[in-house]
N, CA, C and O atoms as a GROMACS GRO file, in nm:
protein
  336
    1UNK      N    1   0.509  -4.318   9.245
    1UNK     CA    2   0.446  -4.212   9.171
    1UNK      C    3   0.533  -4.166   9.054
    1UNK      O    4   0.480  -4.193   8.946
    2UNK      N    5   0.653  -4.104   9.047
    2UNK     CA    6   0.750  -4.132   8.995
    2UNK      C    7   0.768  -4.211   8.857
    2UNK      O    8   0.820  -4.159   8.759
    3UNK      N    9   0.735  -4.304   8.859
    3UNK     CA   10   0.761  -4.456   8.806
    3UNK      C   11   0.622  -4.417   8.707
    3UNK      O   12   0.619  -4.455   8.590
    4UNK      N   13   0.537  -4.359   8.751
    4UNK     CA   14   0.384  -4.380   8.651
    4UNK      C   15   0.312  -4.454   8.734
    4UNK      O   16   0.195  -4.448   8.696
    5UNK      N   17   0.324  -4.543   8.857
    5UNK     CA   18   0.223  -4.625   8.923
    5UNK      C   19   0.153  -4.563   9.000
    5UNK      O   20   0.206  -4.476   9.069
    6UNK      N   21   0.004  -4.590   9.013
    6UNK     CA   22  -0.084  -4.543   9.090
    6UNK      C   23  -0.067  -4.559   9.231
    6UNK      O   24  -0.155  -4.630   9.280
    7UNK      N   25   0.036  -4.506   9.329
    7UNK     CA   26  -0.024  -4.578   9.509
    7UNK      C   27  -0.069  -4.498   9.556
    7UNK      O   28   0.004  -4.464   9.649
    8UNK      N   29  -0.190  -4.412   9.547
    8UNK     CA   30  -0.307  -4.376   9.661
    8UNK      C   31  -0.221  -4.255   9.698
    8UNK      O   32  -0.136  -4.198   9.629
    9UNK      N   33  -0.265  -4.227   9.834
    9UNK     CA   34  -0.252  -4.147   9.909
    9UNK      C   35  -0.216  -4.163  10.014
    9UNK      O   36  -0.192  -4.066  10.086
   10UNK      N   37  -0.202  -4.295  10.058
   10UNK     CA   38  -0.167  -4.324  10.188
   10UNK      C   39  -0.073  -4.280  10.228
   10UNK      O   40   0.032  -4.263  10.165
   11UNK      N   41  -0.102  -4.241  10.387
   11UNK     CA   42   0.007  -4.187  10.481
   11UNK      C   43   0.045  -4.234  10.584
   11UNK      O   44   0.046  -4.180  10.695
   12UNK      N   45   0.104  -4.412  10.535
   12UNK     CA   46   0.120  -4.542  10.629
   12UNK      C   47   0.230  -4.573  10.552
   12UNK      O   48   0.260  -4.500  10.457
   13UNK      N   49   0.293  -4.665  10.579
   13UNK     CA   50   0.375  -4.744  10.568
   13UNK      C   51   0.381  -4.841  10.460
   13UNK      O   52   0.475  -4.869  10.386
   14UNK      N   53   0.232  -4.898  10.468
   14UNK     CA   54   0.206  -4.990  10.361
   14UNK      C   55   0.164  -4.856  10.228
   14UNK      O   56   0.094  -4.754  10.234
   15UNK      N   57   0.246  -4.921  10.113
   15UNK     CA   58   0.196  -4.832  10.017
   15UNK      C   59   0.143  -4.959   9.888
   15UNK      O   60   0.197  -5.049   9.824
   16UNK      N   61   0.056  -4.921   9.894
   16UNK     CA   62  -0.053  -4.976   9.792
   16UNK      C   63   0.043  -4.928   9.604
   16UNK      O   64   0.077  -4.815   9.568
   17UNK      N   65   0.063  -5.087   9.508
   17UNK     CA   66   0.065  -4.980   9.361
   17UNK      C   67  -0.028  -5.098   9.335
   17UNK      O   68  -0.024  -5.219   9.359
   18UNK      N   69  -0.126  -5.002   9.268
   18UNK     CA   70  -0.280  -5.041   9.229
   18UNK      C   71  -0.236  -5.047   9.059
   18UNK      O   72  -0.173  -4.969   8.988
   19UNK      N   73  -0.298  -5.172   9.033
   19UNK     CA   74  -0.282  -5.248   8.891
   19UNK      C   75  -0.394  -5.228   8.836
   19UNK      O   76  -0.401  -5.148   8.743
   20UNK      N   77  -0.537  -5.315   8.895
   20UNK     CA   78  -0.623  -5.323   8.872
   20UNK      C   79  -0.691  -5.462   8.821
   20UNK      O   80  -0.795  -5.509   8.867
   21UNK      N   81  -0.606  -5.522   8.709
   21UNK     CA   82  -0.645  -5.649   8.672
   21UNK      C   83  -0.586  -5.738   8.740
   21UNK      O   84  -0.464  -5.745   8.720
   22UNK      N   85  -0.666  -5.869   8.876
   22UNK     CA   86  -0.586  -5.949   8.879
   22UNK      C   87  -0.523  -6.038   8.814
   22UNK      O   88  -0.470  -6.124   8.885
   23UNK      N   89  -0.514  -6.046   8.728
   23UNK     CA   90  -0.398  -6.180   8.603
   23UNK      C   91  -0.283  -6.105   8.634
   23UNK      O   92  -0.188  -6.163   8.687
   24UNK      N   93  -0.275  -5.947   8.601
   24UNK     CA   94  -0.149  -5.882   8.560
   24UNK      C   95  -0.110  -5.878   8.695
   24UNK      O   96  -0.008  -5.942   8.717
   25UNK      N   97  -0.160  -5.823   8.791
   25UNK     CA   98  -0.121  -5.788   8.931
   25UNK      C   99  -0.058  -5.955   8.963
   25UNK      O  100   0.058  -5.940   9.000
   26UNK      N  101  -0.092  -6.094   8.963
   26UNK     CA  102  -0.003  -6.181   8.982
   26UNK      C  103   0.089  -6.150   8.930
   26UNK      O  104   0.187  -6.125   9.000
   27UNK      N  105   0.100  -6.139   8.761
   27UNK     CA  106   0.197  -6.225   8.685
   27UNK      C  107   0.326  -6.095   8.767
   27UNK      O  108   0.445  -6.127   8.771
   28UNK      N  109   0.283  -5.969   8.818
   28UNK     CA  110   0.411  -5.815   8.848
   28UNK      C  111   0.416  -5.922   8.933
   28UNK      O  112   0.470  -6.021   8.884
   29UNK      N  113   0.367  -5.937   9.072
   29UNK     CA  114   0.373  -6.011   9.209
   29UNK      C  115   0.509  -6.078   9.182
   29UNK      O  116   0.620  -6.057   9.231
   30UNK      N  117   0.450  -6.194   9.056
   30UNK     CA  118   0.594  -6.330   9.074
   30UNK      C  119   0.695  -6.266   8.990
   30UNK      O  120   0.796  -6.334   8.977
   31UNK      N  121   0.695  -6.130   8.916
   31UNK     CA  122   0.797  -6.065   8.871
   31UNK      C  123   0.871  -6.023   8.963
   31UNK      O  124   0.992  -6.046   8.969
   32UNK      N  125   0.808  -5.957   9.045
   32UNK     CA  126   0.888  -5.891   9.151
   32UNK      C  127   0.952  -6.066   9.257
   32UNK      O  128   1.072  -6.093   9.256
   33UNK      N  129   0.881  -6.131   9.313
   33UNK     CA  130   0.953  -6.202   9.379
   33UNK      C  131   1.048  -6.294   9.307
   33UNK      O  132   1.134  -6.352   9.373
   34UNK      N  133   1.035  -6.319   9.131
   34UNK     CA  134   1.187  -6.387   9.088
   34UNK      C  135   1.314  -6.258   9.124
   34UNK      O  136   1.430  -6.299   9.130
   35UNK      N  137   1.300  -6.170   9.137
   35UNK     CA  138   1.394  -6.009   9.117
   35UNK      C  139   1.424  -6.034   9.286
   35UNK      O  140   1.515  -5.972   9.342
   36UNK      N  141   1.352  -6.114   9.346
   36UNK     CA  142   1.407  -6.127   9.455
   36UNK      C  143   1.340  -6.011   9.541
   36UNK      O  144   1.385  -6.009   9.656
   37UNK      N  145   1.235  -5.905   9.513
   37UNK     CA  146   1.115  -5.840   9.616
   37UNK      C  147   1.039  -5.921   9.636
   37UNK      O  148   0.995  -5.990   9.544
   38UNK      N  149   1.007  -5.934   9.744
   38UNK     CA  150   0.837  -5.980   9.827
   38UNK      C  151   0.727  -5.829   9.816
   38UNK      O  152   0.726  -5.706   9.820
   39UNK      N  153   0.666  -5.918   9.805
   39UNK     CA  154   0.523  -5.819   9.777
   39UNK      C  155   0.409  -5.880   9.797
   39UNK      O  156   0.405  -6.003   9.782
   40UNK      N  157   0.321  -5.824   9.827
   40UNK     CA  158   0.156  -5.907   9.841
   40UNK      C  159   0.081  -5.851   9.716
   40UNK      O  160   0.052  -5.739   9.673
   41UNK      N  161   0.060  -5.994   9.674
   41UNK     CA  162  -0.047  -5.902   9.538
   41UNK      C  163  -0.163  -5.945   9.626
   41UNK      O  164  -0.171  -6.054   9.682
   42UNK      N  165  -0.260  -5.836   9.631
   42UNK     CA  166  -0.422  -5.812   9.683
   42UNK      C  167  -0.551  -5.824   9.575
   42UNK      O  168  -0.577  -5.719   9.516
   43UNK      N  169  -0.618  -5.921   9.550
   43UNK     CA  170  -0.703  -5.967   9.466
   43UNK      C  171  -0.781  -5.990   9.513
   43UNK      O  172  -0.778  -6.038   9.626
   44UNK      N  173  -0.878  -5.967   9.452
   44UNK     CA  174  -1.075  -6.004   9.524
   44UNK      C  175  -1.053  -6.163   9.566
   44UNK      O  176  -0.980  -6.252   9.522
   45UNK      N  177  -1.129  -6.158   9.647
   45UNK     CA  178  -1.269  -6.108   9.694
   45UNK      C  179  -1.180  -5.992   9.819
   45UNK      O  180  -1.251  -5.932   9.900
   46UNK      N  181  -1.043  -5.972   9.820
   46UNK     CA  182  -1.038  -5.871   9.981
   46UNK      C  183  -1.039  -5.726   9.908
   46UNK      O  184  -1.045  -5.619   9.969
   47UNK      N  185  -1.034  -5.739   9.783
   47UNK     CA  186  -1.046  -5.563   9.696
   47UNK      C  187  -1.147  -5.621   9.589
   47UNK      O  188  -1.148  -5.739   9.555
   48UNK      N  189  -1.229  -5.527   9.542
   48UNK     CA  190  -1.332  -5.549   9.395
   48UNK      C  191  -1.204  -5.594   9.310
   48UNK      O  192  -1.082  -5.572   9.305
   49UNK      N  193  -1.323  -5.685   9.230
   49UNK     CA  194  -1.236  -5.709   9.104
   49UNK      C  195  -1.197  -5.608   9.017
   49UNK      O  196  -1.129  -5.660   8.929
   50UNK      N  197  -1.206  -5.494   9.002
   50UNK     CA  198  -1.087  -5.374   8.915
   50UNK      C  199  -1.049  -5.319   9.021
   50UNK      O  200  -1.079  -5.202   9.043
   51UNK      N  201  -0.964  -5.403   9.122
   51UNK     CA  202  -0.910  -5.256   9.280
   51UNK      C  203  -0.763  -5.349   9.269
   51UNK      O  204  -0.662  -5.295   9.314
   52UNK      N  205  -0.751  -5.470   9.218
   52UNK     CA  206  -0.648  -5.527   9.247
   52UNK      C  207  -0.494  -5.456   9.249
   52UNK      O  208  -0.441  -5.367   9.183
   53UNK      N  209  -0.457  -5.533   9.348
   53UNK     CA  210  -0.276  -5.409   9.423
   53UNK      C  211  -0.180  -5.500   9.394
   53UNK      O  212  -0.166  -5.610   9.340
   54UNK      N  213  -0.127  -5.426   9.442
   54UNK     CA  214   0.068  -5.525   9.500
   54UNK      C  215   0.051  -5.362   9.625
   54UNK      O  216   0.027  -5.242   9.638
   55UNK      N  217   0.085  -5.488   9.684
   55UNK     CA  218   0.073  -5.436   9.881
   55UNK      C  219   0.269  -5.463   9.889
   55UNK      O  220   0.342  -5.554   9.850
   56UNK      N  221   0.293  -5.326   9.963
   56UNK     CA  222   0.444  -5.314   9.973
   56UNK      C  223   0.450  -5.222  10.076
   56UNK      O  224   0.406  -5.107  10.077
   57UNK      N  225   0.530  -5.305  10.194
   57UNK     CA  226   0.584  -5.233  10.339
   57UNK      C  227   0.703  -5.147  10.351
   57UNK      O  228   0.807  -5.210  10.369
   58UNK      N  229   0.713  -5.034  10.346
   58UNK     CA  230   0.871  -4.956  10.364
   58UNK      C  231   0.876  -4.993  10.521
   58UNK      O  232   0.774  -5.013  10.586
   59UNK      N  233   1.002  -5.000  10.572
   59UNK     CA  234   1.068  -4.980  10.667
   59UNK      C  235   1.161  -4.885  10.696
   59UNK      O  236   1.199  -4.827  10.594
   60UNK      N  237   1.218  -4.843  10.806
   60UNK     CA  238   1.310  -4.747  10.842
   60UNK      C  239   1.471  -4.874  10.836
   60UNK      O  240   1.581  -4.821  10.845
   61UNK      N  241   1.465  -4.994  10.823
   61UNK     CA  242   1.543  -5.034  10.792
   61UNK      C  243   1.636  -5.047  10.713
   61UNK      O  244   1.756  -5.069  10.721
   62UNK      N  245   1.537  -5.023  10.604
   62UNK     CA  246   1.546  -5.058  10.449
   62UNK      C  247   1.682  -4.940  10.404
   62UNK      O  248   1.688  -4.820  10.429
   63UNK      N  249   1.765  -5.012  10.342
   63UNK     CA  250   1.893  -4.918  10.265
   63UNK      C  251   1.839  -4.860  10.161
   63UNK      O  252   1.751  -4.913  10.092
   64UNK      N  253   1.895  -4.730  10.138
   64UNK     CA  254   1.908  -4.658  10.005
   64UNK      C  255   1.887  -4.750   9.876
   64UNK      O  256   1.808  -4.742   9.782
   65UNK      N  257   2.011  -4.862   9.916
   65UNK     CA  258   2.035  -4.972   9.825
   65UNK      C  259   1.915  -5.037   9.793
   65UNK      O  260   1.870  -5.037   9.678
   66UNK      N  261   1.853  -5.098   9.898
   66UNK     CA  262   1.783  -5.208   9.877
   66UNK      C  263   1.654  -5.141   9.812
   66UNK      O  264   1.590  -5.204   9.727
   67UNK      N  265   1.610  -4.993   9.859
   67UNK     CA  266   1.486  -4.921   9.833
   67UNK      C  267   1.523  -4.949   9.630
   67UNK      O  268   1.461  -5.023   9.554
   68UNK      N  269   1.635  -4.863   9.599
   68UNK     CA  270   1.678  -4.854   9.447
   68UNK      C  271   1.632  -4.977   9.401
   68UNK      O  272   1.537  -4.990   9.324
   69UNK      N  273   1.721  -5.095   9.462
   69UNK     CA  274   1.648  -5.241   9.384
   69UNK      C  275   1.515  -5.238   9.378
   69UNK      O  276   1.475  -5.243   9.262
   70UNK      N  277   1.414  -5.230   9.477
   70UNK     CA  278   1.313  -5.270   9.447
   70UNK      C  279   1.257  -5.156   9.346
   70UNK      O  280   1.210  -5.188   9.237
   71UNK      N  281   1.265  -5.033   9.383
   71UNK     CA  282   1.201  -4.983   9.247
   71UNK      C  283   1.236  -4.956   9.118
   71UNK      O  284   1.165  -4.901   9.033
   72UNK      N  285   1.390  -5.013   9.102
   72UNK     CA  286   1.405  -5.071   8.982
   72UNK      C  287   1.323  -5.205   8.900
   72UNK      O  288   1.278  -5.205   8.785
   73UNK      N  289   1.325  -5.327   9.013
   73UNK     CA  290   1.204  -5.451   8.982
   73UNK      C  291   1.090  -5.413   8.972
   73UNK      O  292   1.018  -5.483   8.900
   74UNK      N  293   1.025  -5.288   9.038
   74UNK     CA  294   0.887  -5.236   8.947
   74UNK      C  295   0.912  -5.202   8.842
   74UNK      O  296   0.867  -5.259   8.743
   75UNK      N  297   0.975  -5.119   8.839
   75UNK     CA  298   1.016  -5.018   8.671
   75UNK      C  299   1.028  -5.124   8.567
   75UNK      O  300   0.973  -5.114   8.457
   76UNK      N  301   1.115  -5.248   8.612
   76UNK     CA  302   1.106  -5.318   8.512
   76UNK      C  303   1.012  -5.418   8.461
   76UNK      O  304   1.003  -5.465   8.348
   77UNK      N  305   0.937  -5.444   8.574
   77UNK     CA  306   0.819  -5.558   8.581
   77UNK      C  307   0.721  -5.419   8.507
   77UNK      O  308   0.650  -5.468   8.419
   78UNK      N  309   0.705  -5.307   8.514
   78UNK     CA  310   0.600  -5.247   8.519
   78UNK      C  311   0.606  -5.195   8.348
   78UNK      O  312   0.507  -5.156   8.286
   79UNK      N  313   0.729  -5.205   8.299
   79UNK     CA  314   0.746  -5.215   8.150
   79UNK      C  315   0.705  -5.323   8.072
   79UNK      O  316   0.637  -5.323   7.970
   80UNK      N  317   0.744  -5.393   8.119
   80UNK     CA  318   0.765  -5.546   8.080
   80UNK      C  319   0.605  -5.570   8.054
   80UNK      O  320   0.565  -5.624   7.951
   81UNK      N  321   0.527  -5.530   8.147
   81UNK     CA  322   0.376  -5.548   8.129
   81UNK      C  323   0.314  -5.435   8.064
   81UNK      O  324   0.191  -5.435   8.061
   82UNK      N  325   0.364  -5.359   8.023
   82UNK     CA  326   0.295  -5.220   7.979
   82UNK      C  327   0.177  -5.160   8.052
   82UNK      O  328   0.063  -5.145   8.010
   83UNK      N  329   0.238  -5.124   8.194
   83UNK     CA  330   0.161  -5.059   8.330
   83UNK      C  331   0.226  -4.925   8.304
   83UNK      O  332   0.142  -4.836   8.293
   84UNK      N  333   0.335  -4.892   8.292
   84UNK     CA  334   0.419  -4.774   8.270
   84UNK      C  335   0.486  -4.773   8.114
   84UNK      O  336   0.559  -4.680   8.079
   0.00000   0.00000   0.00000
């Protein structure tokens, strides 16, 4: 939220950041996994074609550290595409 990305409201674990176009929602996807995040990008037919995501699991595992990396690899994937 923070960042400018849309994730919902959910009050789970999985937090949804909703793109909308799937082209762009891949091209963040393989941004984020060269940066070394995994992520699920979610594209129709399992969301309408303008619902497309990047699907992302927090854990209670997850370090301070590792949380910072990844939402630095949005911030920067999410510039890089002019989402934020």
């Amino acid at each position: 939220d923070s960042l400018g990305f849309d994730t919902g409201s959910t009050q789970s674990a999985i937090i949804p950041v909703k793109i909308g176009d799937a082209s762009v929602t891949a091209q963040m996807a393989s941004m984020l996994m060269d940066s070394g995040i995994y992520t699920n990008p979610i594209i129709y037919p399992a969301v309408s074609k303008k619902n497309a995501r990047i699907r992302t699991s927090l854990m209670a595992t997850h370090t301070p550290e590792q949380l910072d990396r990844a939402l630095n690899a949005f911030e920067d994937a999410g510039k890089k595409l002019n989402l934020i």
